[in-house]
C-alpha positions in Angstrom: 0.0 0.0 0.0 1.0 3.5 -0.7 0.5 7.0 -0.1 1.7 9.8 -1.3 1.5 13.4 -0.6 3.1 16.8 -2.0 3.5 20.0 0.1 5.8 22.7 -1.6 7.3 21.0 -4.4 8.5 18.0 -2.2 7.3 14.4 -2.2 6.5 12.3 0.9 5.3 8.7 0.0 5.6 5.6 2.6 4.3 1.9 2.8 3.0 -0.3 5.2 3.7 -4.1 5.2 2.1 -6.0 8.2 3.1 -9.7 9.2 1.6 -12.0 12.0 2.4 -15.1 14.0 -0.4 -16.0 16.4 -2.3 -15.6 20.7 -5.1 -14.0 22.9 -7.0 -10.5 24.2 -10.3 -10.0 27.2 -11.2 -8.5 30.9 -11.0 -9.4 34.7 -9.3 -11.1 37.8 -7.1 -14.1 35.9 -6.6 -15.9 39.2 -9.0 -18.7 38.4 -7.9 -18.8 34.8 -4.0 -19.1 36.4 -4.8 -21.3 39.5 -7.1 -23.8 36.6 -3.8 -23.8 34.5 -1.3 -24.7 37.4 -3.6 -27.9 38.3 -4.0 -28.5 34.7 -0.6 -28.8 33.9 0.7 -30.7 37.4 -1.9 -33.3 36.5 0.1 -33.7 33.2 -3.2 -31.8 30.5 -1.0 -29.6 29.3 -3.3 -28.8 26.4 -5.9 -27.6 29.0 -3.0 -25.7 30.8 -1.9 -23.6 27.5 -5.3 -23.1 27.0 -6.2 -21.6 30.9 -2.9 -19.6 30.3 -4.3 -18.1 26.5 -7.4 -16.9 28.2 -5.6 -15.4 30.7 -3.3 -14.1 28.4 -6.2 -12.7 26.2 -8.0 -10.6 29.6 -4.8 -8.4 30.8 -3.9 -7.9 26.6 -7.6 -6.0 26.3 -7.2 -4.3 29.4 -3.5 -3.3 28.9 -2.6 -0.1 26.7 -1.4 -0.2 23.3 1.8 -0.7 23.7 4.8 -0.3 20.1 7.7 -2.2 21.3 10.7 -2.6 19.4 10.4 0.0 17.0 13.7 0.5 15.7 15.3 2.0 12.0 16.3 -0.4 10.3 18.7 -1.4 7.2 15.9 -3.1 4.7 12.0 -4.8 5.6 11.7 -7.1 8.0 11.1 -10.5 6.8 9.2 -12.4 9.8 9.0 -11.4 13.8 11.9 -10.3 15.1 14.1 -10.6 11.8 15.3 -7.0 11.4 18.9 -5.4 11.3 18.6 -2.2 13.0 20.4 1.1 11.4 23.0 2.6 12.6 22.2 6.0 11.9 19.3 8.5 10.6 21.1 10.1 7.8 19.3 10.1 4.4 19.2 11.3 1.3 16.9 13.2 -0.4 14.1 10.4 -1.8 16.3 7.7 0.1 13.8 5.4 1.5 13.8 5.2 5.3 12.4 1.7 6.7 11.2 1.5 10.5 10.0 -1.9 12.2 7.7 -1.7 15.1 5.4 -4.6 16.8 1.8 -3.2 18.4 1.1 -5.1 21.5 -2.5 -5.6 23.3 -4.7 -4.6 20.1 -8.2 -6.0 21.2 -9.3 -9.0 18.9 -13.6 -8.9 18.5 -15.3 -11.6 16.5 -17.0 -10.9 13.2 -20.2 -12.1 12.1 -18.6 -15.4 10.7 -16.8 -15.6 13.8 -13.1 -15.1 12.5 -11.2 -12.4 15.2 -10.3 -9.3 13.3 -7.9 -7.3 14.7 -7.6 -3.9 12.9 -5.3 -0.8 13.3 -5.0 2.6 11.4 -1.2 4.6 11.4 -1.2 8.1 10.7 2.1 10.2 10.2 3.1 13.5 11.5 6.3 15.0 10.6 8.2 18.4 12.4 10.4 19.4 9.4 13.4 21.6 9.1 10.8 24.7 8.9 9.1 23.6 12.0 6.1 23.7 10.0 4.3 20.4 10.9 3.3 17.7 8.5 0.0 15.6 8.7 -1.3 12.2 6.7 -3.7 10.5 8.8 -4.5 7.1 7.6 -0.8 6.8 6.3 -1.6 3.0 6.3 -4.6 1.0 7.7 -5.5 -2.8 8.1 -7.9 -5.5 9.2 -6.8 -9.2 9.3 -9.9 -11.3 9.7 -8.2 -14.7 11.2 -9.5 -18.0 12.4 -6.8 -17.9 15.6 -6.1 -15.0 17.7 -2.4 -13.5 16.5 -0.1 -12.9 19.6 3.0 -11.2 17.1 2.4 -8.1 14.9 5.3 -6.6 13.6 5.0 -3.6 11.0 7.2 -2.6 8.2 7.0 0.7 7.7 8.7 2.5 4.6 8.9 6.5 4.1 11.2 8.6 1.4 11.3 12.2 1.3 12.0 13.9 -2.3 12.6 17.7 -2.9 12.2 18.4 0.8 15.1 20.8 2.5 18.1 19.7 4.0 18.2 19.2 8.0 16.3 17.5 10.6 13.0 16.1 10.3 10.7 14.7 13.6 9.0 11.5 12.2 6.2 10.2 14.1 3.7 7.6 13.6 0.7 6.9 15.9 -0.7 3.3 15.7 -4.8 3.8 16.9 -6.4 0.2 17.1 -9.5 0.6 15.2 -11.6 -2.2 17.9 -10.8 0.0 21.1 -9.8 3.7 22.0 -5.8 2.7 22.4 -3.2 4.0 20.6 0.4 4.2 20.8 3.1 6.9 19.7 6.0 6.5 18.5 8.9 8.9 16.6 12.4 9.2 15.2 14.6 12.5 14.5 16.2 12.0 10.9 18.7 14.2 8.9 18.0 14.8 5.5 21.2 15.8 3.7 
């Protein structure tokens, strides 16, 4: 997906990639859910033990804040969870293509008609260029993933360039609003353009 968006001659334009790998999200006390899954697995049911623990797992994740861990610059797109190579440095050239990874934590996970879970999140962009003048695109990237199993690992690949803008330092800042709750989550990186 892409966006793009001109202001003074210059060209902003960024990309969303979003992967999974799978979990749980609800409300209340867990303590029967935890003392159900310590029984459960000293009698040897693990499966009934992972399951206690998931339920758990899914009540504090809905009651928790958005939380973006990890969000890091990094060399080139992550590939699955975990798999990036951070950057070393936030120096870019104009139109050189700026890749950040990030993984949203405690999105809350309803059930659709058909009764998949659909998680959903939108990412809007604000930049504080070299002018100070600020820079808005809400909806920079936006998704739903209707699945059949709850997904426990997010992790987002986000890609932004700048072309024609000034030389110096730019705030970049993306905030990650789950679309199923009123969380969201802020995150942001200075950058040179040079």
């Amino acid at each position: 997906m892409s966006v793009r968006a001109w202001r003074r001659g210059w060209t902003m334009t960024g990309a969303i990639a979003l992967a999974i790998a799978s979990t749980a999200a609800m409300a209340a006390d867990i303590g029967a859910l935890t003392t159900k899954a310590a029984a459960a697995a000293k009698s040897g049911d693990h499966a009934a033990a992972l399951d206690a623990l998931d339920k758990a797992l899914e009540q504090v994740q809905t009651e928790a804040p958005l939380m973006l861990k990890q969000f890091t610059m990094v060399k080139e797109p992550a590939k699955y969870f975990g798999g990036y190579e951070a950057r070393t440095d936030a120096t870019f050239r104009s139109g050189e293509k700026m890749y950040f990874y990030v993984e949203p934590k405690n999105l809350v996970y309803p059930r659709n008609s058909k009764g998949f879970y659909e998680p959903g999140f939108e990412v809007d962009l604000e930049m504080q260029g070299a002018t100070g003048e600020p820079m808005k695109k809400p909806k920079f990237a936006e998704f739903r993933l209707p699945t059949k199993s709850r997904v426990q690992d997010f992790y987002l690949n986000l890609t932004l360039s700048l072309t024609g803008a000034p030389a110096g330092k730019y705030t970049v800042r993306f905030i990650v609003r789950d679309q199923n709750s009123k969380k969201k989550g802020t995150v942001e990186q200075v950058v040179t353009l040079k």
